[in-house]
C-alpha positions in Angstrom: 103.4 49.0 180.6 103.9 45.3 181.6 101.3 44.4 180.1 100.6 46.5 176.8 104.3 44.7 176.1 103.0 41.2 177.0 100.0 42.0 175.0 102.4 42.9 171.6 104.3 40.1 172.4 101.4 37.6 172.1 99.8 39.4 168.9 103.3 39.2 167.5 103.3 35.3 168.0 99.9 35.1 166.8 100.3 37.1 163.7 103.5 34.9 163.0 101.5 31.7 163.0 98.3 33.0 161.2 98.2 32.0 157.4 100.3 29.7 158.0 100.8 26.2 155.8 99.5 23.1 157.7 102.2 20.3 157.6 101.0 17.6 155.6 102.5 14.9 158.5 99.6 14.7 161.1 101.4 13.7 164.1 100.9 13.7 168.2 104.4 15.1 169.1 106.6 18.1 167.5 109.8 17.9 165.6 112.6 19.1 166.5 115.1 21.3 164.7 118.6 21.6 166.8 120.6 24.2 165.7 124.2 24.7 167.9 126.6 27.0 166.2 130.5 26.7 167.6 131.6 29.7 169.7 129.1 32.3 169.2 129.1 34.4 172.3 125.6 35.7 173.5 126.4 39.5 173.0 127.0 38.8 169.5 123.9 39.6 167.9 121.7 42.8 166.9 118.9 41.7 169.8 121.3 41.7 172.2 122.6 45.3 171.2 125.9 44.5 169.6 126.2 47.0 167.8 128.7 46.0 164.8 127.1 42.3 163.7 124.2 42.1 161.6 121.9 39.4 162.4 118.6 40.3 160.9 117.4 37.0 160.7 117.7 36.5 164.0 116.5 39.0 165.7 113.7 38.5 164.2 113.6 35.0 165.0 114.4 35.6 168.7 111.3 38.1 169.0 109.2 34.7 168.1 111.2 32.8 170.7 111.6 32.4 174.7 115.2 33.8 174.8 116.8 32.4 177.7 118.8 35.5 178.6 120.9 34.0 181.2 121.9 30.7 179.6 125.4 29.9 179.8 127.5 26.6 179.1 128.3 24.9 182.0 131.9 24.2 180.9 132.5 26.6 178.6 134.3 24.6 176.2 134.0 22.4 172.9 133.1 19.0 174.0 132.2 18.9 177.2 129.2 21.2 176.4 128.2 19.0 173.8 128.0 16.0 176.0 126.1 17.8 178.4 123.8 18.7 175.6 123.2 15.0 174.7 123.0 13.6 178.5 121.8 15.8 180.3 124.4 15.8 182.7 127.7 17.4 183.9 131.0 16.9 182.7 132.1 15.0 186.0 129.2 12.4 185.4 129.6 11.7 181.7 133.4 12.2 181.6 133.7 14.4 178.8 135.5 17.4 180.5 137.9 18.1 178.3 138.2 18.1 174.0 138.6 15.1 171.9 138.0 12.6 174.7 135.0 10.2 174.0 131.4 9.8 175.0 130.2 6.3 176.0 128.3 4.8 173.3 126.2 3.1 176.5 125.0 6.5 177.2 121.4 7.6 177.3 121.3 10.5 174.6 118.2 12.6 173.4 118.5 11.1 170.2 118.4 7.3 171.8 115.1 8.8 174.2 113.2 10.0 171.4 114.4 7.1 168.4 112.3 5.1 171.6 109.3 7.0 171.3 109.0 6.9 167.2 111.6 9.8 166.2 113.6 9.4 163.0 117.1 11.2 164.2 119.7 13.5 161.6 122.9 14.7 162.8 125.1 16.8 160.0 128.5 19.0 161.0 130.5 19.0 164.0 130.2 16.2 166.1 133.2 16.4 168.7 132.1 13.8 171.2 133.8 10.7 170.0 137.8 11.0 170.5 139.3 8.0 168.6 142.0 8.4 166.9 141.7 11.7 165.4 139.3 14.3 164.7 139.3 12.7 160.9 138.8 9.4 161.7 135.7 7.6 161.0 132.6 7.1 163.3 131.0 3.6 163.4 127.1 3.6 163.7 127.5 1.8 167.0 129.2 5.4 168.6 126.5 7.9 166.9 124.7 7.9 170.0 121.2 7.0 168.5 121.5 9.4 164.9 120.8 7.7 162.0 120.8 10.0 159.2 124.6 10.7 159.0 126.5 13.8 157.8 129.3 14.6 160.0 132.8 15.1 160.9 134.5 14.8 164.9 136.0 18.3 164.0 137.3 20.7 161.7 137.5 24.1 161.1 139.3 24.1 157.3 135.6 25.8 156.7 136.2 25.7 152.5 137.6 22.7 152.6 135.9 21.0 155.2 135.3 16.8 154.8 132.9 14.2 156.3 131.9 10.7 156.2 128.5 9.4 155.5 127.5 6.3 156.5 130.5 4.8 155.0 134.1 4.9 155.9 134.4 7.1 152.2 136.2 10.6 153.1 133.3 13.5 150.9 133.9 17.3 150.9 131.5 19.7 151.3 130.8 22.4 148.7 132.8 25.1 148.9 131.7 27.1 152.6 130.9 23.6 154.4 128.0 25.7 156.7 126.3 26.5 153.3 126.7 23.4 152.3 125.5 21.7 155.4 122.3 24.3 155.9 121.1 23.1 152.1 121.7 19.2 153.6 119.3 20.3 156.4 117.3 21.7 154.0 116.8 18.8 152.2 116.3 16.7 155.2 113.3 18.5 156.1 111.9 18.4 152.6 111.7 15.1 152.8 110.9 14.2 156.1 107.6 16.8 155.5 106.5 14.2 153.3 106.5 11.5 156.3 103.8 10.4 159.1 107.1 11.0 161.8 108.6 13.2 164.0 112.6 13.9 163.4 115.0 15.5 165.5 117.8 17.4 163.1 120.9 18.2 164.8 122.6 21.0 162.4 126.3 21.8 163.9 128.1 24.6 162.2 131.7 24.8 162.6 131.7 29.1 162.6 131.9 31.5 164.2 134.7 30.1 165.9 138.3 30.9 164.5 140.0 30.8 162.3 138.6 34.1 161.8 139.4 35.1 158.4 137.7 32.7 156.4 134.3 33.5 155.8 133.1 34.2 152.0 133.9 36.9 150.7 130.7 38.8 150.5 130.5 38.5 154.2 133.9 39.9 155.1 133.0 42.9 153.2 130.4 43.8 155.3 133.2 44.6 158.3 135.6 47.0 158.4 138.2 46.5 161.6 138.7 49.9 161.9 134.9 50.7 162.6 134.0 47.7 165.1 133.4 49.1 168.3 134.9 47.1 171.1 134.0 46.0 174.6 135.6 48.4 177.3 137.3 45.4 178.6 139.5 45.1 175.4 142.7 46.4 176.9 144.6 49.6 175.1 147.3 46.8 174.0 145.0 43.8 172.0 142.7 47.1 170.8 143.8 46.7 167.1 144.0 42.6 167.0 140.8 42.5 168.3 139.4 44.6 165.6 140.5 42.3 163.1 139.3 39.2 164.5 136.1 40.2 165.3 135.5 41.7 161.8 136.0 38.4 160.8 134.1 36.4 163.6 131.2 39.0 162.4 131.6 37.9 158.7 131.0 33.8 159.9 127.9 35.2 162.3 126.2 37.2 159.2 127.0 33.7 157.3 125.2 32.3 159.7 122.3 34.1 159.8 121.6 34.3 156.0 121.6 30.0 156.8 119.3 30.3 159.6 116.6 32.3 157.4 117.2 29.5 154.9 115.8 26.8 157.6 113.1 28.8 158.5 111.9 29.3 154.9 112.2 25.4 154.3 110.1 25.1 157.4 107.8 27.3 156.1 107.7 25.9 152.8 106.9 22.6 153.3 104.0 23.1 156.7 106.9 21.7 159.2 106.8 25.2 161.0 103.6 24.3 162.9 104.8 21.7 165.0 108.3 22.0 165.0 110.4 23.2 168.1 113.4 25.1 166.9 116.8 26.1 169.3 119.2 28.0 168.0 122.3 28.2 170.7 126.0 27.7 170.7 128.7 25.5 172.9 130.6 28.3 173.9 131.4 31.9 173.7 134.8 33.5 172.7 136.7 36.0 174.6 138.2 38.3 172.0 140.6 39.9 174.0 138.1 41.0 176.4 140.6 40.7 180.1 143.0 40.2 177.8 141.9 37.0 177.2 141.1 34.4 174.3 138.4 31.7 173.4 136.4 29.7 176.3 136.9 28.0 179.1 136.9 31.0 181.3 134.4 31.8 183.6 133.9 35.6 182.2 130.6 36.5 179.9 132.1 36.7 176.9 132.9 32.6 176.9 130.2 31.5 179.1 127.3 33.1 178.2 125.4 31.6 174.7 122.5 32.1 173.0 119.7 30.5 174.0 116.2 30.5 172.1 113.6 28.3 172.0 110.7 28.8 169.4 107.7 26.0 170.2 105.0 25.6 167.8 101.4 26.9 168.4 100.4 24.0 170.1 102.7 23.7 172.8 101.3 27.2 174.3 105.2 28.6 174.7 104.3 32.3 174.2 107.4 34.5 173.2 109.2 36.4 175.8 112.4 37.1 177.6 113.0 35.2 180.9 116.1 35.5 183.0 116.2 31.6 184.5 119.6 30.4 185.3 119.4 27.4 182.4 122.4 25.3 181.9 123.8 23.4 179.4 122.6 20.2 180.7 119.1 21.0 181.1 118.4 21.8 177.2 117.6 17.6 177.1 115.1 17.6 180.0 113.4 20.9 178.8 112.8 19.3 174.9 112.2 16.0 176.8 109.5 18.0 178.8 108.1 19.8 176.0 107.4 16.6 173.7 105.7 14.9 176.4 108.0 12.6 176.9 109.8 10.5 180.1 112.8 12.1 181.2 115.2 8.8 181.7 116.9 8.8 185.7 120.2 9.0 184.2 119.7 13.2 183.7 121.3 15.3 186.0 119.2 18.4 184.3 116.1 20.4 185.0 113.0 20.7 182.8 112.8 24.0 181.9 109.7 23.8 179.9 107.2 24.8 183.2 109.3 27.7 183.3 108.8 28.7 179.6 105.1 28.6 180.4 104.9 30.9 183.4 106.1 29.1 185.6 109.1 29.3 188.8 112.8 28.8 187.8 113.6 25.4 188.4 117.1 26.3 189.3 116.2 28.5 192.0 117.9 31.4 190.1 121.3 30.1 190.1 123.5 27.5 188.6 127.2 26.5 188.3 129.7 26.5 185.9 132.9 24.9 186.3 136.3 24.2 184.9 138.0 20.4 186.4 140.5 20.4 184.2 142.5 23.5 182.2 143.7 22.6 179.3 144.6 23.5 175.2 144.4 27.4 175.3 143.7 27.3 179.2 147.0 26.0 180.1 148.4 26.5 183.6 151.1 28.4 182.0 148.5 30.5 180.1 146.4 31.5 183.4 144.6 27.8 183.6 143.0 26.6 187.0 140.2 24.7 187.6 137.5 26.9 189.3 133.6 26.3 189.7 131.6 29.5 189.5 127.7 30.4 190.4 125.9 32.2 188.1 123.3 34.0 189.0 121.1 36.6 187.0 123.1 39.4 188.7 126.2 38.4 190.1 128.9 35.6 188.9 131.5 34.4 191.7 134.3 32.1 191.0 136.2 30.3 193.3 139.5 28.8 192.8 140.9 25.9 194.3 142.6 28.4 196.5 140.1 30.4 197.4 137.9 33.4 196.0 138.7 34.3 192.4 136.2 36.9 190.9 133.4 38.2 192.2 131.2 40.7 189.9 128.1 42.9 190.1 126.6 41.7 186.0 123.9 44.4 186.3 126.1 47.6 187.7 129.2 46.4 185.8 127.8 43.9 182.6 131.5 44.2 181.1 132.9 42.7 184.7 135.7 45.9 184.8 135.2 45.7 188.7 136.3 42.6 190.6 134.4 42.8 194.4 136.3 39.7 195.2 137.9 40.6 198.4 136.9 44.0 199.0 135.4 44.9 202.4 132.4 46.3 201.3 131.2 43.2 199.4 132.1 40.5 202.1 128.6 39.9 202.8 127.4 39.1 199.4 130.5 36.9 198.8 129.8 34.9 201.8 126.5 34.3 200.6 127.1 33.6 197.3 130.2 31.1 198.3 127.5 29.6 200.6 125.1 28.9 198.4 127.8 27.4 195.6 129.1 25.1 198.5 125.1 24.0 198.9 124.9 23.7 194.7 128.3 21.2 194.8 127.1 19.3 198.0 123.6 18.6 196.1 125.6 17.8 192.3 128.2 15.8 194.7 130.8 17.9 193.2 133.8 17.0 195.6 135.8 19.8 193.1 138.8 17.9 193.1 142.5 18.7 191.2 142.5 18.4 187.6 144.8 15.2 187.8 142.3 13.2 190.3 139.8 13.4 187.3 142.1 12.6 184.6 143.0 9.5 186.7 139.3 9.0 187.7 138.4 8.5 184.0 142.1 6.8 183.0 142.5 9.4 180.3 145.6 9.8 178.2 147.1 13.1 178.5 150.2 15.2 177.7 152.1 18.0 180.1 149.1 20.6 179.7 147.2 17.9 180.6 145.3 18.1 176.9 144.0 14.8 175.2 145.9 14.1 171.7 143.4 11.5 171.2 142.4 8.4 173.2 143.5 5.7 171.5 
């Protein structure tokens, strides 16, 4: 069975490739097209067997990718992940561990590592690394991290009337639903970069699916109907009906989304790019939706730390689509495109290269990695549940421990909704003291002392208010 399945799989990648157009641009090493999408939760998608959202695009896609079904974000939250994304390392190394804080502009970023070896580098959307200010204010050249090509804004989500700043200091708008408007940008990008004798990277950031819910165009909304969603059955009796609403509009932005992604993939198409191009489609975060009775990210529950994960390498690269459970994190995304262009991976990343992994080979993470909160803050407030926690994730079982002691402790196989918490209970003390072993050998190896929040916020001389959330560095 195994292998008739294998055997699909491979003619399915084949007959993908076949026929098609050869990209005018000879060159030794792929391109890369970076797509990260703001708070799409991994279950939210047709091939994951959700079965309200319509992603047609995307399954399809992901049958032509290695799906990383075990990805999570590392700290499930806005700006930390995309930090970790750019390093390669963890929040407690680059500093960005909570929102609208900034990111060195002395730090070694993928764009920087691959502008070094010949890359042209595009960044358009969400940025959300660079706390000056405001998330308005303008972003000098010199704190772009290494992108040249320019369309981007620190952070909005006014999604239809959504501004940005070119190279100048000019305020634009986007044209009417900004992740439209920012997909035909892309599009545009790689029309004319076809025409070049370089590899690009393109980092395309939609600000959807993440709230405000009710705001994607209209054709989209009226593909959901609240009363009709089925819900998770850890969506207590009492946010039932609210969560019904919000996720018929989180579905609306995600079937946006997906009509954009088949855009991109025609313009690859189109103009030969597709043959040596390494696409990843992936999110920062996932969003609760009242599953526990809970909200948005930062918590270590599947619904806000698990995120897509799919990596589509061209022919060349031998990458054959499949489905593999490795424990990938957030900060090993860098390492693994590093590793798959051939390229040096700089002694600054705390990540693991992946890309042996996507070939056949062992898990570099040994099948388990950690995910971690140092700091609650914005909608993880102490007063709202906050704490800081670090968590190993495992194909099978996620344990959290708390500052105090053992938090959560669930069974993802038997109980994939986590309905069952085994922290504590008699007959599961042997696989909790095994799995708190094993985190307390991951921290000792990341020299993860897993302080207080307030010893980091000193650490890193950040300015912060009473829920210990940045308004802006100055």
């Amino acid at each position: 069975m195994k292998r008739a399945m294998a055997r699909t799989v491979l003619f399915a990648f084949t007959a993908f490739w076949a026929g098609a157009p050869v990209a005018r641009a000879a060159q030794s090493r792929p391109n890369i097209l970076f797509v990260i999408a703001d708070q799409w939760r991994a279950q939210a998608f047709g091939f994951a067997g959700d079965p309200n959202v319509k992603t047609p695009h995307l399954d399809r896609f992901e049958r032509q990718c290695v799906n990383f079904t075990q990805a999570v974000a590392g700290m499930p939250v806005c700006s930390p992940t995309r930090a970790s994304l750019l390093t390669g390392q963890r929040p407690q190394t680059h500093g960005v561990f909570i929102n609208d804080v900034p990111l060195s502009p002395n730090a070694v970023t993928l764009p920087k590592v691959l502008k070094a070896a010949g890359y042209d580098a595009g960044m358009i959307g969400k940025w959300h690394v660079d706390g000056h200010g405001s998330r308005s204010a303008f972003i000098p050249r010199e704190r772009r991290q290494g992108f040249d090509y320019w369309k981007a804004l620190e952070c909005t989500h006014a999604y239809n009337r959504s501004i940005y700043y070119g190279d100048g200091p000019e305020l634009k708008m986007w044209d009417g639903y900004d992740a439209i408007a920012q997909t035909r940008d892309a599009q545009q990008y790689l029309r004319d970069r076809a025409r070049l004798d370089k590899p690009f990277l393109l980092w395309l950031a939609w600000g959807p699916p993440h709230n405000p819910y009710e705001t994607a165009p209209p054709q989209y909304q009226a593909m959901y109907s609240p009363e009709k969603i089925q819900l998770h059955p850890n969506v207590p009796e009492s946010a039932r009906a609210t969560a019904r609403k919000e996720l018929a509009g989180y579905y609306a932005h995600c079937a946006a989304l997906d009509d954009c992604f088949r855009d991109l993939l025609q313009t690859l198409d189109d103009t030969g790019l597709a043959t040596n191009t390494i696409i990843v489609f992936t999110s920062d975060h996932g969003d609760m939706l009242w599953s526990q009775n809970q909200q948005r990210k930062q918590r270590p529950w599947e619904e806000s730390a698990r995120i897509p994960m799919l990596f589509r390498a061209p022919p060349s690269l031998a990458v054959p689509p499949r489905r593999l459970a490795a424990t990938i994190n957030t900060e090993d995304v860098m390492p693994t495109l590093l590793g798959l262009c051939g390229l040096a991976i700089p002694p600054s990343v705390e990540g693991l290269d992946f890309s042996s992994a996507m070939r056949g080979g062992a898990d570099p993470s040994g099948g388990a990695t950690v995910l971690r909160c140092l700091s609650p803050f914005g909608e993880f407030t102490r007063a709202r549940g906050g704490r800081e926690y670090r968590a190993l994730r495992t194909a099978y079982h996620t344990y959290v421990r708390t500052l105090q002691g053992p938090w959560l402790l669930y069974d993802n196989v038997a109980d994939p909704f986590q309905t069952n918490n085994l922290a504590g209970q008699s007959a599961s003390a042997a696989l909790q003291t095994r799995l708190d072993a094993l985190l307390t050998d991951k921290l000792k190896a990341q020299r993860d002392d897993f302080l207080p929040g307030p010893a980091y916020i000193r650490q890193w001389n950040y300015l912060v208010d009473t829920n210990e959330t940045a308004p802006y560095q100055p």
